[in-house]
C-alpha positions in Angstrom: 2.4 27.4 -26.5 4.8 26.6 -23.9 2.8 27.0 -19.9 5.6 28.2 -16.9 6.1 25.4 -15.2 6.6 25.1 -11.0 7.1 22.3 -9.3 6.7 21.9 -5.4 8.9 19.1 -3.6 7.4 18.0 -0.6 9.6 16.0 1.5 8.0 13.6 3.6 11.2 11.8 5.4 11.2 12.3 9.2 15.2 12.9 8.7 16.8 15.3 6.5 19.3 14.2 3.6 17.4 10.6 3.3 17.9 8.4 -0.2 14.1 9.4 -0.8 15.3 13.0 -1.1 18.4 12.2 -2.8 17.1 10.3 -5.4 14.1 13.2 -5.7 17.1 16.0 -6.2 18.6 13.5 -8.6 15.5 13.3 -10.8 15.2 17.7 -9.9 18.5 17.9 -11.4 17.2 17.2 -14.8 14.5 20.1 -15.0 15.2 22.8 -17.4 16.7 25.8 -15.7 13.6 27.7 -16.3 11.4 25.5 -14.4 10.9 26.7 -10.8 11.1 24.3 -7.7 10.1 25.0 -4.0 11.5 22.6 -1.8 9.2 22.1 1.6 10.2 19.8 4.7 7.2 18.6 6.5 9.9 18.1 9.4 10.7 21.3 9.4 7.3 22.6 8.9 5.4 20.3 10.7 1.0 20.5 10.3 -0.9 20.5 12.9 -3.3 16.9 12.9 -5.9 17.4 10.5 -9.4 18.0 12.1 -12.4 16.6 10.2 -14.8 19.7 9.8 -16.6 18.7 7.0 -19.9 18.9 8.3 -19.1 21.9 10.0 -18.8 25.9 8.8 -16.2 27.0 10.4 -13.3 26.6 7.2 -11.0 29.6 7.3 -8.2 30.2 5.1 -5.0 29.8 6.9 -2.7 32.9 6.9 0.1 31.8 8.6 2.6 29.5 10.1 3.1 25.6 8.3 -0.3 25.3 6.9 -0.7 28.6 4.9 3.0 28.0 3.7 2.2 24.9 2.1 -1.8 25.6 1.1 -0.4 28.5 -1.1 2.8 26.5 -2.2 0.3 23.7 -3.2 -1.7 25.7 -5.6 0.9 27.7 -6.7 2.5 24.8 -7.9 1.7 23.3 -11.8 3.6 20.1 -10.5 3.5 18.8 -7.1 6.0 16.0 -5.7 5.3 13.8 -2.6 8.9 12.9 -1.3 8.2 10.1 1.1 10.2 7.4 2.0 7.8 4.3 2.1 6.9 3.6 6.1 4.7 0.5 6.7 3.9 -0.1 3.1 2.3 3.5 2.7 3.4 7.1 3.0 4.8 8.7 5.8 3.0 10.0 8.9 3.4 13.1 7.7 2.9 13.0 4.3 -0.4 11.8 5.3 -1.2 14.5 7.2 -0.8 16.8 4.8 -3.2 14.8 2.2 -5.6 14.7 4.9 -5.3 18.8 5.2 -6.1 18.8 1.6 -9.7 17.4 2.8 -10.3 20.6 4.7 -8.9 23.0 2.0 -11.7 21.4 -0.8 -14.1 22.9 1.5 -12.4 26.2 2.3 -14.8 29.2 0.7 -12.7 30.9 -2.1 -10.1 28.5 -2.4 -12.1 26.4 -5.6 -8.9 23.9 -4.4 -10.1 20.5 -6.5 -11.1 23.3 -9.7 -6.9 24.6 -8.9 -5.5 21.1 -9.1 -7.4 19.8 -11.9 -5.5 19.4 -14.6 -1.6 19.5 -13.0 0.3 16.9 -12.3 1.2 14.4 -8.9 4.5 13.0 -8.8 5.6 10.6 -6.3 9.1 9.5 -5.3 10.2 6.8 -2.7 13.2 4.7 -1.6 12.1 1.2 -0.4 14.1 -1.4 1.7 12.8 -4.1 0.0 13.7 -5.5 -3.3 10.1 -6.6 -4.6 9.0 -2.9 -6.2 5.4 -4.7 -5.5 5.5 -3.9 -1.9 5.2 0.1 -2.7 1.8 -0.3 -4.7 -0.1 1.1 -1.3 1.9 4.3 -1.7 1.2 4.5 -5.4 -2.3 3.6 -4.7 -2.6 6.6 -2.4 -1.3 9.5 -4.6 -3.1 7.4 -7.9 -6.1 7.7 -6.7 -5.9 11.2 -4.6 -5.0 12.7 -8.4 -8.0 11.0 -10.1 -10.4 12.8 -7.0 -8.9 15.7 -8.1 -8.7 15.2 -11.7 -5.0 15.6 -11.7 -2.4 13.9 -14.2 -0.7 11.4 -12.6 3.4 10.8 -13.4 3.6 7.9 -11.6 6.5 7.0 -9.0 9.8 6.9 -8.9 11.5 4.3 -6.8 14.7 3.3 -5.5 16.2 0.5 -3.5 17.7 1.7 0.2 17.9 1.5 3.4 21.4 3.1 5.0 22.1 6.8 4.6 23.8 7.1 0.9 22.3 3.3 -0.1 20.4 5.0 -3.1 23.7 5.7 -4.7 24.6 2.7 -5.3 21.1 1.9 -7.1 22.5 2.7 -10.6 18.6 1.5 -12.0 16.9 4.0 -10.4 19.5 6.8 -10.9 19.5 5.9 -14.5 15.3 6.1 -14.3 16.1 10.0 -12.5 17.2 11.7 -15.3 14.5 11.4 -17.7 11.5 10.7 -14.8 9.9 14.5 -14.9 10.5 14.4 -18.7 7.6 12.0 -20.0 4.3 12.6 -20.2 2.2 12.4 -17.6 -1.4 11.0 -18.2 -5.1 12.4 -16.8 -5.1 9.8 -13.5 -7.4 7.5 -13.0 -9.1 5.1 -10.5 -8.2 1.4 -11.1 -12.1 0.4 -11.9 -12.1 3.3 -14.5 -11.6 2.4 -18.6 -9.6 4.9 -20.6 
């Protein structure tokens, strides 16, 4: 039995057109034709900063503007795919923020948000200027173990060597690592002190 499959791109990049978005078309490029993407810029839909109400009541369901656009995109989506260029080691300012939004919709009433994502699948895909792939395991860290709270699957990362507008295509390594990225299988995550 063959489940639809929808995969939400969430682009991180503070610029539009950046080698981390490149490289993630690249790797897009490769779905089957039947697969459906949404592409969301958090540029161009910025969130507003994430306040902590946990040990508050007041959680409401967001109906409009940047923050219902991508709450429903979110759980619409069997696949999700942080975009973020790596800033500082980590993801993006804004790709932050909307993981910490993700705190607040776990205890939205009716949403049953960590039940939704259990069981689909977190992608991530960055462009680094270094050369030492090491440097990136804070970002993979992050969306590692963000999947295995939510007892996601877990593809792994794709990365790419950049830094100058266009640089990623001249990384023949990582385009060559694009077009079969989305294809393999993508394993139940898990936190690093956990045994399979």
């Amino acid at each position: 039995m063959t489940t639809h499959r929808s995969f939400l791109f969430v682009l991180g990049s503070s610029r539009p057109d950046g080698n981390t978005e490149s490289l993630a078309r690249k790797a897009a490029e490769q779905l089957p034709s039947d697969v459906e993407q949404t592409w969301i810029s958090l540029a161009a839909h910025p969130l507003p900063d994430f306040a902590d109400l946990r040990h508050d009541s007041d959680h409401v369901r967001p109906t409009e503007g940047s923050t219902a656009l991508l709450l429903d995109a979110t759980l619409d989506a069997t696949d999700i795919v942080i975009v973020s260029p790596l800033y500082w080691y980590s993801v993006s300012a804004q790709t932050k923020r909307y993981l910490d939004h993700w705190s607040g919709w776990l205890r939205t009433p009716g949403l049953d948000f960590k039940a939704t994502l259990a069981g689909r699948t977190l992608w991530g895909v960055t462009v680094l200027a270094d050369d030492q792939p090491v440097v990136a395991d804070p970002l993979v860290g992050t969306l590692n173990n963000s999947a295995a709270y939510l007892k996601m699957r877990f593809g792994g990362v794709l990365l790419g060597n950049g830094s100058k507008p266009g640089d990623i295509l001249a990384d023949a390594e990582a385009l060559a690592r694009a077009k079969t990225f989305f294809a393999q299988e993508a394993p139940a995550a898990r936190f690093l002190y956990e045994t399979a």
